[in-house]
C-alpha positions in Angstrom: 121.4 206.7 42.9 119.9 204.3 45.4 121.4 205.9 48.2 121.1 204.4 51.9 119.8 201.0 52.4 119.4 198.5 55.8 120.1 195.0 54.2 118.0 192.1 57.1 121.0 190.0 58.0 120.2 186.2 56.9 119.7 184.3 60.8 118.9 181.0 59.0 121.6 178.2 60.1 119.6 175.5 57.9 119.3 174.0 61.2 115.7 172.6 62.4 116.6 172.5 65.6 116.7 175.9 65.7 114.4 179.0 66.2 116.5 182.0 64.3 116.4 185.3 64.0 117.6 188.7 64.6 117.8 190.7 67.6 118.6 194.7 67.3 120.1 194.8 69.9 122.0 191.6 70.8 121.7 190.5 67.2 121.4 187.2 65.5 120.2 184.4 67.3 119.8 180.3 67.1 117.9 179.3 70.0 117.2 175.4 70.4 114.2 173.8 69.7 112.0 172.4 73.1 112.1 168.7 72.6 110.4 167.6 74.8 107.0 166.3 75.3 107.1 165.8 79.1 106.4 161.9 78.5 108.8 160.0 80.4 108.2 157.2 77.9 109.8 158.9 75.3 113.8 159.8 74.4 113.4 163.7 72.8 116.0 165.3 70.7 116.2 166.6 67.5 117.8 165.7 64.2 120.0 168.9 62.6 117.9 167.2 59.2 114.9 166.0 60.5 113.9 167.7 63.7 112.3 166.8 66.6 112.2 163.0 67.8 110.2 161.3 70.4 111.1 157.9 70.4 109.6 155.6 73.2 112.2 154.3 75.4 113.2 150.4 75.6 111.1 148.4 78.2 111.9 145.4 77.1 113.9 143.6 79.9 114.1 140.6 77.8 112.5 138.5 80.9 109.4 136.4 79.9 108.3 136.4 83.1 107.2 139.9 83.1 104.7 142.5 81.6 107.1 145.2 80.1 105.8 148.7 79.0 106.0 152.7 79.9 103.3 155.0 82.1 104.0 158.3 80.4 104.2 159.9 84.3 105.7 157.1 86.5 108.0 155.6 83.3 108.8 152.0 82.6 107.7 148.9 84.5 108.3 145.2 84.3 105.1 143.7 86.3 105.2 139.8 87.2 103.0 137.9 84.8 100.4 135.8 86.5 101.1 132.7 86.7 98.7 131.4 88.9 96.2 129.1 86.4 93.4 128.6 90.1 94.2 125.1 90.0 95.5 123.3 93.3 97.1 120.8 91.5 99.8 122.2 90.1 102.5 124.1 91.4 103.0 127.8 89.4 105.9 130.1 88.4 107.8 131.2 86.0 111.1 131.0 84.3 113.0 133.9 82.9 113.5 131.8 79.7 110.8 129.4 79.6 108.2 131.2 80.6 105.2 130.8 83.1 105.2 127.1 84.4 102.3 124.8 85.7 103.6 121.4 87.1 101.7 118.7 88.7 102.3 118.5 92.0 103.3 115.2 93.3 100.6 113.2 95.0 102.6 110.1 95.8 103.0 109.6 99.6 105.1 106.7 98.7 102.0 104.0 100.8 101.2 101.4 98.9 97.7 101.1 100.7 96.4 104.7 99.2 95.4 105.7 95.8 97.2 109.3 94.8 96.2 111.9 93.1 95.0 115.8 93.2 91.2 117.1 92.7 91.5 120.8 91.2 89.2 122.1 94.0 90.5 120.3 96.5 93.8 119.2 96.5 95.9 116.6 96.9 94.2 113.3 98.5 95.3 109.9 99.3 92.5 107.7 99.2 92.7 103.9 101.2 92.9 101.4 98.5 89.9 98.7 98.6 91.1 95.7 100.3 88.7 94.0 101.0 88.1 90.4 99.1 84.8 90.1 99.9 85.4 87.0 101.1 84.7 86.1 105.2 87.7 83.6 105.3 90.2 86.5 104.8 91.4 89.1 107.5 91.9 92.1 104.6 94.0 94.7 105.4 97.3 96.6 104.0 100.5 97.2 104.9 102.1 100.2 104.1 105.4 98.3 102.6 104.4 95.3 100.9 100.6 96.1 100.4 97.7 94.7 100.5 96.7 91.1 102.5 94.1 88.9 103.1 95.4 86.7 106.0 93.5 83.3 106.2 91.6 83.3 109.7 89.6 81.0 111.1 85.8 81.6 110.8 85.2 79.7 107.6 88.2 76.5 107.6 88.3 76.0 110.8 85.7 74.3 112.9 84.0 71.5 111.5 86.8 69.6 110.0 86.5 66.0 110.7 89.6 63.3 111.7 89.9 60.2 113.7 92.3 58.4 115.9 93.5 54.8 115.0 91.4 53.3 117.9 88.2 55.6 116.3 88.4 53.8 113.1 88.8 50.7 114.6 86.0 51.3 116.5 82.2 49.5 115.7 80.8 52.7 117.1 80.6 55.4 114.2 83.8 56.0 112.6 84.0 52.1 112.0 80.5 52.2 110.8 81.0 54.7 108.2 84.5 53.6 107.3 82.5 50.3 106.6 79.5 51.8 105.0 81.4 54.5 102.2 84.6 52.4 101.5 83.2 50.1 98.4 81.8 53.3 97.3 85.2 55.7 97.4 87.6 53.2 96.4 88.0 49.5 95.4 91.1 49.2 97.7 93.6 51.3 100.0 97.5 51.0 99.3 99.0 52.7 102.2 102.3 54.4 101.2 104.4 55.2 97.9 105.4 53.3 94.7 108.9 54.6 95.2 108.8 51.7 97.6 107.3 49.1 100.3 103.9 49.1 100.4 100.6 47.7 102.5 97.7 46.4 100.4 94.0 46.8 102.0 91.5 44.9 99.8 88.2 46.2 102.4 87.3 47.8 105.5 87.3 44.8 107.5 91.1 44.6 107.0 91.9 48.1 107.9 89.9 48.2 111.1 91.8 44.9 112.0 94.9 46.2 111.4 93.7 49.3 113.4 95.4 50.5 115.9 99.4 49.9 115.6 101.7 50.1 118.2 105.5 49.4 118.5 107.9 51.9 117.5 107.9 54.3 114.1 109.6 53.3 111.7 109.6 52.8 108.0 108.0 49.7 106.3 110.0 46.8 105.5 108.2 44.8 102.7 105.4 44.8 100.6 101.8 43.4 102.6 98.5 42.7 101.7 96.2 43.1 104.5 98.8 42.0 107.6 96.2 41.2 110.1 96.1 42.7 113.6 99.9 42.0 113.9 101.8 45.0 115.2 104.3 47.0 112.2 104.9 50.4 112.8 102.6 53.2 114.5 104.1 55.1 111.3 101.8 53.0 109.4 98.6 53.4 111.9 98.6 57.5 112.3 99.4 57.5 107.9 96.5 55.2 107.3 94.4 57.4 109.7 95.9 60.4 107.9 94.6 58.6 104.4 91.4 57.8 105.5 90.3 61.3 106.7 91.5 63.0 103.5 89.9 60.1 101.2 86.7 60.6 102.8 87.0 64.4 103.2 87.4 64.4 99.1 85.2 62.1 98.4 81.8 62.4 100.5 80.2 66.4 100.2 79.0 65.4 104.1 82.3 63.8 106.0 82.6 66.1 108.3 80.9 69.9 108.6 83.5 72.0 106.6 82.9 73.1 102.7 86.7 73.4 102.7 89.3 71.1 102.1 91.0 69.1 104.7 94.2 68.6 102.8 94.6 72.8 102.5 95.0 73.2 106.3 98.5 75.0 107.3 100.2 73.1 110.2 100.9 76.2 112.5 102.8 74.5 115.4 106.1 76.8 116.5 109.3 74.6 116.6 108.3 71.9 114.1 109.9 71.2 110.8 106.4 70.9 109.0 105.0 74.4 110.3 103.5 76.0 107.3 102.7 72.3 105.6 99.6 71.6 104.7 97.9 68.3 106.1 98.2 66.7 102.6 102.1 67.6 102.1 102.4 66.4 105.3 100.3 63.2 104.3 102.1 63.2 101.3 105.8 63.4 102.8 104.7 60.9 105.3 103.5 57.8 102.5 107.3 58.3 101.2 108.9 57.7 104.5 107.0 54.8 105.6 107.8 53.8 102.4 111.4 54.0 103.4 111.7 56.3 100.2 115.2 58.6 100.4 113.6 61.7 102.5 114.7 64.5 104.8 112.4 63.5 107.4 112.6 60.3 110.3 109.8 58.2 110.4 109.8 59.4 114.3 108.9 62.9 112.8 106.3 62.0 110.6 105.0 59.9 113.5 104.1 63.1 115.5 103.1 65.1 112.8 100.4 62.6 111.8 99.4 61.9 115.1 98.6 66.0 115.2 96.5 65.7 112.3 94.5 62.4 113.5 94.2 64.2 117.0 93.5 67.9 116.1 89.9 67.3 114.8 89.1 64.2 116.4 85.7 63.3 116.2 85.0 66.7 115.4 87.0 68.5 117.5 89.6 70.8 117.0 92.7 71.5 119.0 93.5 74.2 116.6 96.7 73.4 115.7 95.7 74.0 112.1 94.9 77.5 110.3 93.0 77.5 107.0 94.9 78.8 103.7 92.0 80.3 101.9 88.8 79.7 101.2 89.7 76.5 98.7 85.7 74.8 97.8 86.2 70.7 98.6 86.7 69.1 95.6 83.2 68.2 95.1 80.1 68.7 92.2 83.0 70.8 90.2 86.5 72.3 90.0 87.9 75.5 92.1 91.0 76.6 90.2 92.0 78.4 93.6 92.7 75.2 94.7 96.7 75.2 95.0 99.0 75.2 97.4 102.6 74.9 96.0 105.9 75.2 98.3 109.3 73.4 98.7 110.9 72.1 101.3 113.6 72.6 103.0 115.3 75.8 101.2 117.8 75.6 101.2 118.0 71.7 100.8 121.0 69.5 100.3 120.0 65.9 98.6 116.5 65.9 99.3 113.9 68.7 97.8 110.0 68.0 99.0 107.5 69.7 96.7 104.7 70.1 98.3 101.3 70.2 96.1 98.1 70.2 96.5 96.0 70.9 93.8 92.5 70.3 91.8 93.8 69.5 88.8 96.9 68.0 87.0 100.0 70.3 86.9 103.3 70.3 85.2 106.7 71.2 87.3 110.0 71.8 85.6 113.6 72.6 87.1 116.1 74.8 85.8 118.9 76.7 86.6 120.0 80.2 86.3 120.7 79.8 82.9 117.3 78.3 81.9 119.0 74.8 81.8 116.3 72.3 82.1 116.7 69.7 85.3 113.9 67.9 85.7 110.0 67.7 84.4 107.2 66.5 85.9 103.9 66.2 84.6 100.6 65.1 86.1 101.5 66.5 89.9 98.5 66.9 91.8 100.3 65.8 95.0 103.3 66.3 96.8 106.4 65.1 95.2 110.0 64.5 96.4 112.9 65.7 94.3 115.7 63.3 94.0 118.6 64.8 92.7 122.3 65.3 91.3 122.6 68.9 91.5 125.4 71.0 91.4 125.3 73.5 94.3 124.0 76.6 93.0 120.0 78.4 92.8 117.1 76.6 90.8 113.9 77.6 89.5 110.9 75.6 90.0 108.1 76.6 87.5 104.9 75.1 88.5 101.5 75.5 86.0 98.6 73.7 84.9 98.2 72.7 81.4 95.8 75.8 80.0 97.9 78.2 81.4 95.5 80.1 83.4 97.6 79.0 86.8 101.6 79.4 87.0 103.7 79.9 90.0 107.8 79.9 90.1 109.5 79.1 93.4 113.2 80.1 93.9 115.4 77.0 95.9 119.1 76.9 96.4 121.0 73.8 96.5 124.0 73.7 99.2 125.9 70.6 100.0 
């Protein structure tokens, strides 16, 4: 009834990724789909369910150190970051899992004598440190090792000091005169030596310029005397009273002599002797003891030429400059300089005999012990040198010297070898 008919043949594969149909001559067709978008940032295809994809490709390199992303012509790229924060001081990179770094760079040029550091502008810099003291008695300088100094020279200590010979005390000419004129008023009498034995007794300055000048040989005292006359003892006992007398006076009258420094602080700086380093009141000190005929390390012989250095080296004003100044230590006089110390001990090491020699403005307090904070020895109101005495086993000892408020303390290291 219906007769002929021409039926379309069904192309459709249910497949979006297809373009179908029907040729009439070839026949049916499926052609694929054209994915892509000509974006090299993207990964085309296409789903058999939902079609077409562009997904953007992966330019992640999982490295923190660089920019990741896609050009859609020339493709993926990693770029550096920029680590680079314009600052001089710091040295910049990055690490792959860290991330962009800034450290300091170091400044130290390992010299003590500069201060380190890095300006952001202009870089590192290593500035000289300051030494300088302000004080004129001082050579200031520094030493790239152990740092800054201020070397005692001679400008201010040096120069106007004032000693005497025996035979200038005993003179009537003007040490005699002014040994007679300022003895009532610096001291009632003059013992000459140490309690720690034999001793000489002056009761004026009429006896002392008597017994001024000794002769004979040096040696130590062999009893107690009260003003012995012109009789010859020991030229020990003649240079030490000389030695006494200039360091009374020196302490006691603002105008003996031309220096506003003290005569006892002066550092014996003779190459070869035993006392190089000492100052003149150690040295005066030590010297009372052995004339004495106190247990010592040193001969009476020895002190004999050491004090005969002292009397001699600024004779009459003079100076032979066998002496350097320490510091700038005020004379005791119209108040107290705390600066006013001078600590050592001699000889280190030592065997039976340890000299501590002290000079000092004010009362100090000295303990021993040993490594193992044993206590040795104490000694309290030290304001001059002091001879140690001991029993010690052999072995290293620390000598702790400080004044009662604290404000001064200074620890020497000695060894004891037999």
């Amino acid at each position: 009834v219906t007769g002929v008919y021409h039926t379309p043949v069904n192309s459709d594969d249910n497949n979006v990724c297809t373009i179908d149909g029907c040729d009439p001559v070839t026949g049916v067709y499926h052609n694929p789909v054209n994915t892509d978008e000509n974006n090299v940032c993207t990964a085309d295809g296409c789903d058999p369910v939902t079609g077409v994809y562009h997904t953007p490709v992966n330019s992640d390199d999982n490295n923190v150190c660089t920019i990741d992303g896609c050009d859609p012509v020339t493709g993926v790229y990693h770029n550096p970051a920029n680590t680079d924060d314009n600052d001089v001081c710091t040295t910049d990179g990055c690490n792959p899992v860290t991330g962009v770094y800034h450290n300091p760079v170091n400044s130290d040029d390992n010299n003590v004598c500069t201060t380190d550091g890095c300006d952001p502008v202009t870089g590192v810099y290593h500035n000289p440190v300051n030494s300088d003291d302000n004080n004129p008695c001082t050579t200031d300088g520094c030493d790239p090792v152990t740092g800054v100094y201020h070397t005692p020279n001679n400008t201010c200590c040096n120069g106007n000091f004032l000693t005497y010979t025996q035979g200038g005390w005993h003179n009537t000419g003007t040490p005699g005169t002014y040994l007679t004129n300022h003895f009532d008023a610096c001291l009632d009498t003059f013992v000459l030596g140490d309690p720690c034995g034999k001793t000489i007794k002056f009761s004026d300055a009429a006896a002392i310029k008597t017994f001024l000048p000794q002769g004979s040989t040096a040696a130590a005292l062999t009893q107690n005397l009260i003003n012995p006359g012109s009789a010859n003892i020991t030229v020990l006992a003649g240079q030490v009273l000389s030695n006494g007398l200039a360091l009374l006076f020196d302490n006691c009258d603002p105008n003996f002599g031309g220096s506003t420094s003290s005569l006892g602080a002066q550092i014996y700086n003779v190459n070869g002797s035993p006392f190089k380093g000492w100052s003149i009141q150690a040295i005066y000190d030590t010297a009372r003891k052995v004339l004495s005929g106190c247990p010592s390390n040193y001969t009476p012989s020895q002190m004999n030429v050491v004090s005969t250095a002292i009397n001699e080296n600024y004779d009459a004003g003079g100076n032979q400059n066998h002496f350097n100044c320490p510091s700038s230590l005020s004379r005791l006089s119209g108040g107290v300089d705390n600066s006013a110390k001078y600590v050592n001990a001699r000889p280190n090491p030592f065997s039976h005999s340890l000299t501590l020699e002290v000079t000092s403005d004010e009362y100090l307090i000295v303990t021993v012990t040993d490594i193992t904070g044993r206590l040795f020895g104490e000694y309290k109101n030290v304001n001059q040198s002091i001879e140690m005495n001991n029993d010690w086993n052999n072995g290293m000892y620390f000598i702790t010297v400080k004044n009662e408020s604290g404000s001064y303390q200074q620890v020497l290291k000695v060894i004891r070898v037999e």
